[in-house]
N, CA, C and O atoms as a Maestro MAE file, in Angstrom:
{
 s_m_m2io_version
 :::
 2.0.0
}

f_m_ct {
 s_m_title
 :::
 protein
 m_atom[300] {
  # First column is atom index #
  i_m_mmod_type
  r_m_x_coord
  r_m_y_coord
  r_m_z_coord
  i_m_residue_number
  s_m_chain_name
  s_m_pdb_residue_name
  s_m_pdb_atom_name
  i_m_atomic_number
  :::
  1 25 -2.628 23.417 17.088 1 A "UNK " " N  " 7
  2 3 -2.118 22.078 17.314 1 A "UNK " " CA " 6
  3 2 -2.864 21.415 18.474 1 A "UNK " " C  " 6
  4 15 -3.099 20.208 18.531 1 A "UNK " " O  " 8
  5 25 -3.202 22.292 19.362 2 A "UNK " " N  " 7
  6 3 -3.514 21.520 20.878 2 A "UNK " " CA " 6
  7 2 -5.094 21.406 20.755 2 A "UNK " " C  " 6
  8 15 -5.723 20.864 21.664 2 A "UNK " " O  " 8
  9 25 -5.818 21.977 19.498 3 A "UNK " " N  " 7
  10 3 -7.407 21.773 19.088 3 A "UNK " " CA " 6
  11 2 -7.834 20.348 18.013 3 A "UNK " " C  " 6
  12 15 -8.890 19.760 17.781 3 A "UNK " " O  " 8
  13 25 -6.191 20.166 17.468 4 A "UNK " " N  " 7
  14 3 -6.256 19.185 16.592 4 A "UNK " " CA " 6
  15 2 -6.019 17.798 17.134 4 A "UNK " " C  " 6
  16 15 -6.576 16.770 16.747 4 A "UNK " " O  " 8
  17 25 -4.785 17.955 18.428 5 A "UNK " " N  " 7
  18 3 -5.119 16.349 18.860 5 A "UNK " " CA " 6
  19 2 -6.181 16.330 20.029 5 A "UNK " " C  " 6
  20 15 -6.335 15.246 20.592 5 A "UNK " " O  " 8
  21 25 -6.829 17.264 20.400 6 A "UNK " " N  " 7
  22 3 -8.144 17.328 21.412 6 A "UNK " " CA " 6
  23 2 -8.877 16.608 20.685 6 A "UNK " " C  " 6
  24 15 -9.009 15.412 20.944 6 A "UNK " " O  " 8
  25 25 -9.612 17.299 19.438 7 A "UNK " " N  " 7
  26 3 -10.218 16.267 18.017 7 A "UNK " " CA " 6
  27 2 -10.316 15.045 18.423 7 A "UNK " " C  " 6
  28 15 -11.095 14.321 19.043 7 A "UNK " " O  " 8
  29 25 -8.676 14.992 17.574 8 A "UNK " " N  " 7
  30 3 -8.569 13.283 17.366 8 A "UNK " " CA " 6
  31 2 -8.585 12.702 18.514 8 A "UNK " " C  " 6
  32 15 -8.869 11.514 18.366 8 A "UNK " " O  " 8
  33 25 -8.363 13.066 19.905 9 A "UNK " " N  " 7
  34 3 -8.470 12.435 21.293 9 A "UNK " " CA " 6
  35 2 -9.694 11.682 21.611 9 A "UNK " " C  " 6
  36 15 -9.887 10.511 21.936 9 A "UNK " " O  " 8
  37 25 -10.753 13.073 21.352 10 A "UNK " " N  " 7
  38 3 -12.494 12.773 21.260 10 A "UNK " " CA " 6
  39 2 -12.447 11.814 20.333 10 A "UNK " " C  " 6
  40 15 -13.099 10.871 20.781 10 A "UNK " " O  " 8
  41 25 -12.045 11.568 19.335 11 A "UNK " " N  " 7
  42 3 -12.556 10.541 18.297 11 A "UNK " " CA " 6
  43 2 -12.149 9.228 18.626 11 A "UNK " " C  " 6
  44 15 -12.993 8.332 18.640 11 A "UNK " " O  " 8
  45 25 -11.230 9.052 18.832 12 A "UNK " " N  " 7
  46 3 -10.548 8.110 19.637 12 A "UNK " " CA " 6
  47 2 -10.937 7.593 20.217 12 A "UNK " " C  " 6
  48 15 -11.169 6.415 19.944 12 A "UNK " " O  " 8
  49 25 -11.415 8.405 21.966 13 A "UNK " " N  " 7
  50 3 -12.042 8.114 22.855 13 A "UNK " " CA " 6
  51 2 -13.257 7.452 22.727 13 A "UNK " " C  " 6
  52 15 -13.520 6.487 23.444 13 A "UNK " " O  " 8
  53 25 -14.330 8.040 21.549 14 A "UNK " " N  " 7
  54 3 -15.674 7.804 21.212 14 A "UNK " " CA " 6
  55 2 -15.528 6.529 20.457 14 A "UNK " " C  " 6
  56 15 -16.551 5.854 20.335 14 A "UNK " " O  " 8
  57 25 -14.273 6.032 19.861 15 A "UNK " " N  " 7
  58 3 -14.208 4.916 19.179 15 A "UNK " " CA " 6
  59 2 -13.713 3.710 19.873 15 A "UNK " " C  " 6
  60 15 -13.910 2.616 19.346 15 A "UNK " " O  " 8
  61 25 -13.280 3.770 20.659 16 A "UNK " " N  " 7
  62 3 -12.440 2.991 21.963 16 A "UNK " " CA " 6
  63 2 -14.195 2.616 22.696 16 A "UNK " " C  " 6
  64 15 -14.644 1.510 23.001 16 A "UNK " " O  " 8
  65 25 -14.620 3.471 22.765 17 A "UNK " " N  " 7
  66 3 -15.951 3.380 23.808 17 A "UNK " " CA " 6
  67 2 -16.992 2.063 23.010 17 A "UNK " " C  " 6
  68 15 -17.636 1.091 23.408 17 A "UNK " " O  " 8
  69 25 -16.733 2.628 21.866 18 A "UNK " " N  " 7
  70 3 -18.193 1.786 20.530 18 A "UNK " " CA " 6
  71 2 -17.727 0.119 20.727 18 A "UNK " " C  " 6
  72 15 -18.479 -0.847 20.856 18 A "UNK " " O  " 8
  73 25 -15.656 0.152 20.691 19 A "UNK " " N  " 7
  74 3 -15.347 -1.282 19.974 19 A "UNK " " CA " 6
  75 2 -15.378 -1.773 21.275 19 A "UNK " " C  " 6
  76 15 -15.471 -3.000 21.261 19 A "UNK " " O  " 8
  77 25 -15.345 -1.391 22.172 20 A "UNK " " N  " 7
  78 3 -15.662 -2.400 23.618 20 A "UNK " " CA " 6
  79 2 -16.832 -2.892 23.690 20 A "UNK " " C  " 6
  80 15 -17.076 -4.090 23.829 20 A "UNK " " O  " 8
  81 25 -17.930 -1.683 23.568 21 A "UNK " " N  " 7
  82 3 -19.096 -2.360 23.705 21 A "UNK " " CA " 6
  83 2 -19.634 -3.230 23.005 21 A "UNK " " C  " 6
  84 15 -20.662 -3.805 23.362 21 A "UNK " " O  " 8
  85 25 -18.915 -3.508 21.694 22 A "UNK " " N  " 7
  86 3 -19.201 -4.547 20.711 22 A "UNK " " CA " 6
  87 2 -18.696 -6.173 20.645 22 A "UNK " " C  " 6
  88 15 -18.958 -7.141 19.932 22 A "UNK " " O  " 8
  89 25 -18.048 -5.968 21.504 23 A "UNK " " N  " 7
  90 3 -17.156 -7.299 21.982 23 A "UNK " " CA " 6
  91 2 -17.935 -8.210 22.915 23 A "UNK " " C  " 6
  92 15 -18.443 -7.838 23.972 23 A "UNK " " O  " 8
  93 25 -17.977 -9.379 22.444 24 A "UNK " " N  " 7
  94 3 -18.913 -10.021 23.139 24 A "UNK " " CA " 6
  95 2 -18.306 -10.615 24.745 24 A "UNK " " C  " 6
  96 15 -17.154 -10.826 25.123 24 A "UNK " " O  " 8
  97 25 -19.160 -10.710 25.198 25 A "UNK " " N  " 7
  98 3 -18.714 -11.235 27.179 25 A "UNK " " CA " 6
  99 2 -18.403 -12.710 26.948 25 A "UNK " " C  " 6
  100 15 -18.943 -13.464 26.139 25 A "UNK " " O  " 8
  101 25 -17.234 -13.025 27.990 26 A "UNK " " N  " 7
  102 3 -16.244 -14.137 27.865 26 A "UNK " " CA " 6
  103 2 -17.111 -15.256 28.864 26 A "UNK " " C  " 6
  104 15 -16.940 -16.471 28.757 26 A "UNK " " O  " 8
  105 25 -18.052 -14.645 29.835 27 A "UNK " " N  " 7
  106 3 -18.325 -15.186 30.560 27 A "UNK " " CA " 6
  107 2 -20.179 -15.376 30.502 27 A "UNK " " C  " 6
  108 15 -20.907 -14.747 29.734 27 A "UNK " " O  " 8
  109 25 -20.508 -16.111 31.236 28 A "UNK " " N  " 7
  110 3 -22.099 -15.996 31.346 28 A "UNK " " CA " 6
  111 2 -22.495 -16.427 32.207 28 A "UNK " " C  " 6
  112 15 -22.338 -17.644 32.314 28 A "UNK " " O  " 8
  113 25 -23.145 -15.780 33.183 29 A "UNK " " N  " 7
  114 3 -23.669 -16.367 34.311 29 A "UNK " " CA " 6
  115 2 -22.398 -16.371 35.495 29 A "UNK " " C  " 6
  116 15 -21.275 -15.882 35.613 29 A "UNK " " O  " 8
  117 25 -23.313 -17.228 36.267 30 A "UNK " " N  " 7
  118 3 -22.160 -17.967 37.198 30 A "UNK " " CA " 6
  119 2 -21.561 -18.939 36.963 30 A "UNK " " C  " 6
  120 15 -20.441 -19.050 37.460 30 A "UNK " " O  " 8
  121 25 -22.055 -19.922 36.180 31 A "UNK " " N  " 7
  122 3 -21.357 -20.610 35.547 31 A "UNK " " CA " 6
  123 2 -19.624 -20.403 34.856 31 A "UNK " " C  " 6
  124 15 -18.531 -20.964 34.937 31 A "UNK " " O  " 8
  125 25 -20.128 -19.459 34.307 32 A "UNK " " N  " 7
  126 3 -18.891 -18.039 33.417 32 A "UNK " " CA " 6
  127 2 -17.914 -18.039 34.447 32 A "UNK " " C  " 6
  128 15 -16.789 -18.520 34.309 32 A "UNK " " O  " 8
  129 25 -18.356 -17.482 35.513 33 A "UNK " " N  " 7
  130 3 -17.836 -16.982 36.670 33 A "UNK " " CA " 6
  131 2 -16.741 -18.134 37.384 33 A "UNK " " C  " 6
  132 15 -15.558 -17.893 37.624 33 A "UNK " " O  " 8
  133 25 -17.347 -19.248 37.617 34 A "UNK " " N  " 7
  134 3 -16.588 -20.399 37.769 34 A "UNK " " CA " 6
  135 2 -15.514 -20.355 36.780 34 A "UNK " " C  " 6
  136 15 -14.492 -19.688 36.941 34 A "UNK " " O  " 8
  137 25 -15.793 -21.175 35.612 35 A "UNK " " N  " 7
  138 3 -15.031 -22.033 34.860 35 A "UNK " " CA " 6
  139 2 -14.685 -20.896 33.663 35 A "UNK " " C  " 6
  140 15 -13.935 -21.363 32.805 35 A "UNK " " O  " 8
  141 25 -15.110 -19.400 33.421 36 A "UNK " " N  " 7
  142 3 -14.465 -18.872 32.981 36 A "UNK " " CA " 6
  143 2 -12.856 -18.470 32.926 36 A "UNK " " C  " 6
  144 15 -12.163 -18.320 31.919 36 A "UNK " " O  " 8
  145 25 -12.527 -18.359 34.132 37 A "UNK " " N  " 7
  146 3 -11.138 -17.791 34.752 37 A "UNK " " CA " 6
  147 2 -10.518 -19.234 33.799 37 A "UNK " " C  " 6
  148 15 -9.987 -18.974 32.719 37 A "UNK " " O  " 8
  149 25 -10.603 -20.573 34.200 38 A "UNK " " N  " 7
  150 3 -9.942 -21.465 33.734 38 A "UNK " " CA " 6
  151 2 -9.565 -21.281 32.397 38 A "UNK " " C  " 6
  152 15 -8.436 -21.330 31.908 38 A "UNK " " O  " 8
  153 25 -10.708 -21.051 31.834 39 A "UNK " " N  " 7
  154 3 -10.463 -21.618 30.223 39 A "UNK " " CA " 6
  155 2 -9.990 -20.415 29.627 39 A "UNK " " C  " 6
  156 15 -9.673 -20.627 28.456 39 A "UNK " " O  " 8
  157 25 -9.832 -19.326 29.953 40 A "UNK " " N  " 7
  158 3 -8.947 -18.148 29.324 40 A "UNK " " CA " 6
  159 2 -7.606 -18.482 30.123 40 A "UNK " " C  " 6
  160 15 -6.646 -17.731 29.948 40 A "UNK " " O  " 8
  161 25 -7.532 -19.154 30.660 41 A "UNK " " N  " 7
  162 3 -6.303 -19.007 31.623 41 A "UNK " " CA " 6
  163 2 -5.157 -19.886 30.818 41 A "UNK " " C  " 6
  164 15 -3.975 -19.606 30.617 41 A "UNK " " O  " 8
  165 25 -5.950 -21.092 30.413 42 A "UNK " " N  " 7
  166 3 -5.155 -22.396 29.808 42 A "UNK " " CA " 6
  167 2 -5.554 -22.031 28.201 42 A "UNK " " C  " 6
  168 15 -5.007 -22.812 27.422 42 A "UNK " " O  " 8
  169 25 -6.021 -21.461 27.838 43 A "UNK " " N  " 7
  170 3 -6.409 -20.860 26.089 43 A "UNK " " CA " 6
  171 2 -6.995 -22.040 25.701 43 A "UNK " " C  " 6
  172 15 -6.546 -22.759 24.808 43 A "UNK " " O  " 8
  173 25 -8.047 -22.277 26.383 44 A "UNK " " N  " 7
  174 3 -8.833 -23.289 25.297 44 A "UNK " " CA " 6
  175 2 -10.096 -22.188 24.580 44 A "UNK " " C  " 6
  176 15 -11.219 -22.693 24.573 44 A "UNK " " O  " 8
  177 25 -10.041 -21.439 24.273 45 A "UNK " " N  " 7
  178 3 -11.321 -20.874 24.067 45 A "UNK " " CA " 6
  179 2 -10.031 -19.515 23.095 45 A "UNK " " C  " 6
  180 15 -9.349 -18.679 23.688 45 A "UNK " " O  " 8
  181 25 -10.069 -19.703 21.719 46 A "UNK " " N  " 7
  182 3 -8.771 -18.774 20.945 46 A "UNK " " CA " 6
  183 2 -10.183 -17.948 20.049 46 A "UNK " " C  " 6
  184 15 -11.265 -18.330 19.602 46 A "UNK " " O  " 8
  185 25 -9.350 -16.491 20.119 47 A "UNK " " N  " 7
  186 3 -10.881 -15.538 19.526 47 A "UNK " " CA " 6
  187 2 -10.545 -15.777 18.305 47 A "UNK " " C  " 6
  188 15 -9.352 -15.881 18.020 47 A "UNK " " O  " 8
  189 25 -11.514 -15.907 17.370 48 A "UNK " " N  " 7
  190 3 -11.810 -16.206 15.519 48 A "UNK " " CA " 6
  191 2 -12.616 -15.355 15.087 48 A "UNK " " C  " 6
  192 15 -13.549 -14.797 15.665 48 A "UNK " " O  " 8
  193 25 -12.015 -15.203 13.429 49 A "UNK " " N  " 7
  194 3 -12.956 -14.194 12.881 49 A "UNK " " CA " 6
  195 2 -13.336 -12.475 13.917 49 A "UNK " " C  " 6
  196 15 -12.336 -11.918 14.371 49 A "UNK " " O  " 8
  197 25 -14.240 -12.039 14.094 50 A "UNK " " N  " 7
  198 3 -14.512 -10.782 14.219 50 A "UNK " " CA " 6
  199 2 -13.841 -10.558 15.932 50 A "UNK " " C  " 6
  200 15 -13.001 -9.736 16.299 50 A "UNK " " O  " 8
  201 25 -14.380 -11.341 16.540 51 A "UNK " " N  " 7
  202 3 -13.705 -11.019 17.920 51 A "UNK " " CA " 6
  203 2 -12.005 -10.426 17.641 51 A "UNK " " C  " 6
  204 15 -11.379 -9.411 17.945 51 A "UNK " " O  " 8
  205 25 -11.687 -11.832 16.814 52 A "UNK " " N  " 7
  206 3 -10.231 -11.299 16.731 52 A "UNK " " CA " 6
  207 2 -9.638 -9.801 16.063 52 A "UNK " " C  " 6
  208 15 -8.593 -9.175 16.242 52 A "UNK " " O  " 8
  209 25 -11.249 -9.496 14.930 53 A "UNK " " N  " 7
  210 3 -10.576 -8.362 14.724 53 A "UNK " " CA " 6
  211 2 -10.844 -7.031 15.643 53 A "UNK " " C  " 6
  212 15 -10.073 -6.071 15.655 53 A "UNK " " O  " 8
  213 25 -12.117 -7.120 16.452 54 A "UNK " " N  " 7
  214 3 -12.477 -6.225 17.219 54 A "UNK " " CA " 6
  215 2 -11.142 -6.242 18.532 54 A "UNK " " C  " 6
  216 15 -10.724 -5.110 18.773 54 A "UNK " " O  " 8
  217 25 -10.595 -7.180 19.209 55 A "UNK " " N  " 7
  218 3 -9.469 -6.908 19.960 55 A "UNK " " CA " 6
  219 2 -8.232 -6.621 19.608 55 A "UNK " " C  " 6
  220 15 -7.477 -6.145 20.455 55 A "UNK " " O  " 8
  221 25 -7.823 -6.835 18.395 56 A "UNK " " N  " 7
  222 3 -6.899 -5.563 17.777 56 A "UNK " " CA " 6
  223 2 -7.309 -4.502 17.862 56 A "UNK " " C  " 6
  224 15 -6.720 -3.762 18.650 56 A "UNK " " O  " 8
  225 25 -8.464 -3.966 17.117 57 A "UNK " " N  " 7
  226 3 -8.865 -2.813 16.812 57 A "UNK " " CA " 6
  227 2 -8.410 -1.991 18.263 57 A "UNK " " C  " 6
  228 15 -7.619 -1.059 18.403 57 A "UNK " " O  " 8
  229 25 -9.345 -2.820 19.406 58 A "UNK " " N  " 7
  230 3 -9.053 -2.497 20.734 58 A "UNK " " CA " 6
  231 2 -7.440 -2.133 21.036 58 A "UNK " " C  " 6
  232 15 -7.099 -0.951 21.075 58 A "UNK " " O  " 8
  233 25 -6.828 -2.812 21.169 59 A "UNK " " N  " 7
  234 3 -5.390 -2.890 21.498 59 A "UNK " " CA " 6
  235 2 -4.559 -1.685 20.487 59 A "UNK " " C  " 6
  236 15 -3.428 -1.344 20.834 59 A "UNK " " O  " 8
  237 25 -5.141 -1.117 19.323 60 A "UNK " " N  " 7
  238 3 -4.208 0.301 18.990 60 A "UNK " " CA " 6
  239 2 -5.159 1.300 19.021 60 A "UNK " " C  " 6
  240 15 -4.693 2.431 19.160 60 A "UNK " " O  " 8
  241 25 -6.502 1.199 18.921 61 A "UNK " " N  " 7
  242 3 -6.951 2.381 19.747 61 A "UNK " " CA " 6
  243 2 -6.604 2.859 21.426 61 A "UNK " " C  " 6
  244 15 -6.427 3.995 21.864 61 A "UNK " " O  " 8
  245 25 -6.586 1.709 22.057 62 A "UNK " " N  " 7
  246 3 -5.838 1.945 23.279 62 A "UNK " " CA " 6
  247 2 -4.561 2.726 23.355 62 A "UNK " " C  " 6
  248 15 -4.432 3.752 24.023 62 A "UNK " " O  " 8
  249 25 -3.534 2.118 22.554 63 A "UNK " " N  " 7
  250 3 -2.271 2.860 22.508 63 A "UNK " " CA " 6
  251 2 -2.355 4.338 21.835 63 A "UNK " " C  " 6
  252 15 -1.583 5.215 22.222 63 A "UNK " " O  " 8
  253 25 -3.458 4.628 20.662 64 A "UNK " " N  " 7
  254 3 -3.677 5.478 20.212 64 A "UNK " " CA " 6
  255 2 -4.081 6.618 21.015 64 A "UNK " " C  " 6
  256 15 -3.816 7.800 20.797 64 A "UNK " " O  " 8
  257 25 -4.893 6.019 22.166 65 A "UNK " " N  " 7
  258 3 -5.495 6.827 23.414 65 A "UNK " " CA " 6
  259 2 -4.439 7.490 24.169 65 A "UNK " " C  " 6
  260 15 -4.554 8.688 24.429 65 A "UNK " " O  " 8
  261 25 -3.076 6.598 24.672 66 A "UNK " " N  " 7
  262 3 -2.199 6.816 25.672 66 A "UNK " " CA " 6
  263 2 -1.540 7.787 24.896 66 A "UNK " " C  " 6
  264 15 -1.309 8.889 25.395 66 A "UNK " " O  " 8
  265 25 -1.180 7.504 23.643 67 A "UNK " " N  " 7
  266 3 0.037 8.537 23.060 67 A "UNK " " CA " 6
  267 2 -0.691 9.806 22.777 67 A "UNK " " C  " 6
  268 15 0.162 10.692 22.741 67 A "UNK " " O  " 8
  269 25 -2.144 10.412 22.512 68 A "UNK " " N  " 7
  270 3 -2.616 11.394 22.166 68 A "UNK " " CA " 6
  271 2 -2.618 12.196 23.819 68 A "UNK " " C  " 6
  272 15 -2.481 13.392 24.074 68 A "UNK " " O  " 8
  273 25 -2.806 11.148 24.668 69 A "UNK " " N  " 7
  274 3 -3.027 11.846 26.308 69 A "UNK " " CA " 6
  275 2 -1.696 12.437 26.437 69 A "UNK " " C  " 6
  276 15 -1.419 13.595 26.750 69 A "UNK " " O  " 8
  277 25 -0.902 11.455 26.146 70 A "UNK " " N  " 7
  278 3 0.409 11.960 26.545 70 A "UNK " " CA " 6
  279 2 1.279 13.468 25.796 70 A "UNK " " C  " 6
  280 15 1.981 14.314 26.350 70 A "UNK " " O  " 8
  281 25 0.923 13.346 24.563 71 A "UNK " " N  " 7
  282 3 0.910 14.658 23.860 71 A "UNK " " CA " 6
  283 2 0.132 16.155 23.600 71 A "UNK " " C  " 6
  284 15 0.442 17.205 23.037 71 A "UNK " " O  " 8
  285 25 -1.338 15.523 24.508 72 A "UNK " " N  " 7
  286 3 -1.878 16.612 24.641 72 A "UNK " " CA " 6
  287 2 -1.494 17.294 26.016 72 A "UNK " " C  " 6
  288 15 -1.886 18.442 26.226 72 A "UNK " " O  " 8
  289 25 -0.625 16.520 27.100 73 A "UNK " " N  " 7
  290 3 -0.094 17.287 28.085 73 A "UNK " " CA " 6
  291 2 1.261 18.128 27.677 73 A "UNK " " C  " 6
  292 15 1.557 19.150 28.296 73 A "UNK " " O  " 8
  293 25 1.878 17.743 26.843 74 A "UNK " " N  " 7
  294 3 2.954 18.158 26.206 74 A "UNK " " CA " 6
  295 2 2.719 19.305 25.766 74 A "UNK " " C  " 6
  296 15 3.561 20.169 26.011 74 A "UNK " " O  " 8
  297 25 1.557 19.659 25.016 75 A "UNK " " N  " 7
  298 3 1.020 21.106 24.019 75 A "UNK " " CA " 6
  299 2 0.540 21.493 24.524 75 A "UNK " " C  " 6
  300 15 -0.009 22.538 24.175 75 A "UNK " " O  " 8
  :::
 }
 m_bond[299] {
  # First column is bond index #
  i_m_from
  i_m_to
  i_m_order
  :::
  1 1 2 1
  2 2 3 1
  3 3 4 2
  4 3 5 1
  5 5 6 1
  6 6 7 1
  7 7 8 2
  8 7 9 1
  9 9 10 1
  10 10 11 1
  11 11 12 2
  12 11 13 1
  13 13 14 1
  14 14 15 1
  15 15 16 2
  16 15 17 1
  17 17 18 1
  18 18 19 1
  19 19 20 2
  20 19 21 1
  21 21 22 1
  22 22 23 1
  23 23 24 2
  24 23 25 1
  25 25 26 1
  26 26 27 1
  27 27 28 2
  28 27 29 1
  29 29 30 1
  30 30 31 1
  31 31 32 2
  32 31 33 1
  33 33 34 1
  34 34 35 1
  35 35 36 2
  36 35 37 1
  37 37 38 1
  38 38 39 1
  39 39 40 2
  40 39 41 1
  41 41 42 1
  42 42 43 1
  43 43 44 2
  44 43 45 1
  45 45 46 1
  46 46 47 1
  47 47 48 2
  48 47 49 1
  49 49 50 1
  50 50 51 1
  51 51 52 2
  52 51 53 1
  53 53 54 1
  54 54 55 1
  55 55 56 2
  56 55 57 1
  57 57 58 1
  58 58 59 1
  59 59 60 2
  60 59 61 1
  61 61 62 1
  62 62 63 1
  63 63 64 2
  64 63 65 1
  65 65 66 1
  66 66 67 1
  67 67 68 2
  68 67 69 1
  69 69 70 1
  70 70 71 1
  71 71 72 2
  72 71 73 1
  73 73 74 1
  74 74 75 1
  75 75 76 2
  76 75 77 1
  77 77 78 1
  78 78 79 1
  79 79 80 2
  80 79 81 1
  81 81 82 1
  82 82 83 1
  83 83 84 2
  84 83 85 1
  85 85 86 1
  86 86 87 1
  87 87 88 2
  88 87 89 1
  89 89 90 1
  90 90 91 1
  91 91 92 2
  92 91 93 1
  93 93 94 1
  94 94 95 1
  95 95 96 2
  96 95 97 1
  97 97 98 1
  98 98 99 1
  99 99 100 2
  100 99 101 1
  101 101 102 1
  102 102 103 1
  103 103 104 2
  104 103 105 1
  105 105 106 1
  106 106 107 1
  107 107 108 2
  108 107 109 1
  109 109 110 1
  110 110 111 1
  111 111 112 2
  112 111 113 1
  113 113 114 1
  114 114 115 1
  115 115 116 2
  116 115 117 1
  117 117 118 1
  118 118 119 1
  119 119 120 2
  120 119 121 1
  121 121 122 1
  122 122 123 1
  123 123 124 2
  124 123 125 1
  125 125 126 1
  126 126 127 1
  127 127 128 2
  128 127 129 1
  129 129 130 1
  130 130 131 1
  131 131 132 2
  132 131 133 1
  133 133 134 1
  134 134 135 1
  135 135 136 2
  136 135 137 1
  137 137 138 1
  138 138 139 1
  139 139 140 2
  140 139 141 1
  141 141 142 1
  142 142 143 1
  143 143 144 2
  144 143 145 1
  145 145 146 1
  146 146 147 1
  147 147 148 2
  148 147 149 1
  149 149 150 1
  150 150 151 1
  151 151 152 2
  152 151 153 1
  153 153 154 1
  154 154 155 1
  155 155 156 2
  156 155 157 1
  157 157 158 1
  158 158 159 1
  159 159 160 2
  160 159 161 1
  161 161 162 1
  162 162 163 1
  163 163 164 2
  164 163 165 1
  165 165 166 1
  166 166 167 1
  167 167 168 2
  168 167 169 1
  169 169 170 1
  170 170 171 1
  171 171 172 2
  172 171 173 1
  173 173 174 1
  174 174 175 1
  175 175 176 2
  176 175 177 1
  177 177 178 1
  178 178 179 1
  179 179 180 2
  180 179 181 1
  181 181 182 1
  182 182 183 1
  183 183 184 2
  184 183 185 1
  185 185 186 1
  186 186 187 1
  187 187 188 2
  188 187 189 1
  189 189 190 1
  190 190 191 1
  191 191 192 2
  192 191 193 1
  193 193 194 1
  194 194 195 1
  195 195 196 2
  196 195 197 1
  197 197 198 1
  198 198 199 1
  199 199 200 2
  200 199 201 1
  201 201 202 1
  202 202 203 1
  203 203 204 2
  204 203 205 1
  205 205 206 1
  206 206 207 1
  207 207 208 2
  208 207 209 1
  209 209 210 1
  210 210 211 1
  211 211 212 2
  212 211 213 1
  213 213 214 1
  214 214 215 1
  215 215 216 2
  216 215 217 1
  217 217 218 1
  218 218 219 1
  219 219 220 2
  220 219 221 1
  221 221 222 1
  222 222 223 1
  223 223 224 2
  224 223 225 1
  225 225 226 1
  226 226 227 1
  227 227 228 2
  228 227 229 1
  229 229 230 1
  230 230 231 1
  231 231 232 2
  232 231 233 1
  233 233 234 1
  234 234 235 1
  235 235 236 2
  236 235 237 1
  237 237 238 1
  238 238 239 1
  239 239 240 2
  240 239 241 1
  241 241 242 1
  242 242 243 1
  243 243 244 2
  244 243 245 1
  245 245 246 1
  246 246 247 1
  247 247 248 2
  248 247 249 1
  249 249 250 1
  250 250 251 1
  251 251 252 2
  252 251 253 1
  253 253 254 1
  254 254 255 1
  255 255 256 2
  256 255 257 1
  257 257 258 1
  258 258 259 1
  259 259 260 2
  260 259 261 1
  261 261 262 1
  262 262 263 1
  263 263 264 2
  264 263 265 1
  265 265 266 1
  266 266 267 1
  267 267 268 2
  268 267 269 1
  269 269 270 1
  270 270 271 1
  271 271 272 2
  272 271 273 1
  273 273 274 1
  274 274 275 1
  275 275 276 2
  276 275 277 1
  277 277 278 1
  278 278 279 1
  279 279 280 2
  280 279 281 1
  281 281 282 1
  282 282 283 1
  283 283 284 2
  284 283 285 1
  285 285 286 1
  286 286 287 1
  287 287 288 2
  288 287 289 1
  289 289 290 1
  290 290 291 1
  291 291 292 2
  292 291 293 1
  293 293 294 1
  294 294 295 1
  295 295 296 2
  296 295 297 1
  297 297 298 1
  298 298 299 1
  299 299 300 2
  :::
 }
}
């Protein structure tokens, strides 16, 4: 049991790692840096198409991450 969610932990982990890096940057420059904070702040800028599906993806591999950590201390 404790070799099988190690596994899926690694897989997880290695997949959590790929869909971040695939997500494109909110910001650019200094420019970004400025007037980025704003416009995520007030949602003028809403993710479409693939972004949107890559930050799901993000958001239950994440949870997928916490609950396998949390069960591999358990076993």
């Amino acid at each position: 049991m404790h070799a099988l969610i190690l596994t899926l932990l690694v897989i997880v982990a290695i997949a959590l790692i790929v869909v971040v890096l695939l997500q494109s940057g909110k910001s650019a420059g200094l420019s970004g840096a400025i007037s980025g904070g704003a416009e995520q702040l007030f949602g003028k800028q809403k993710a479409r198409g693939m972004d949107l599906v890559l930050h799901r993806v993000t958001i239950v591999l994440a949870v997928l991450f916490f609950i396998l950590t949390i069960a591999i201390t358990k076993f």
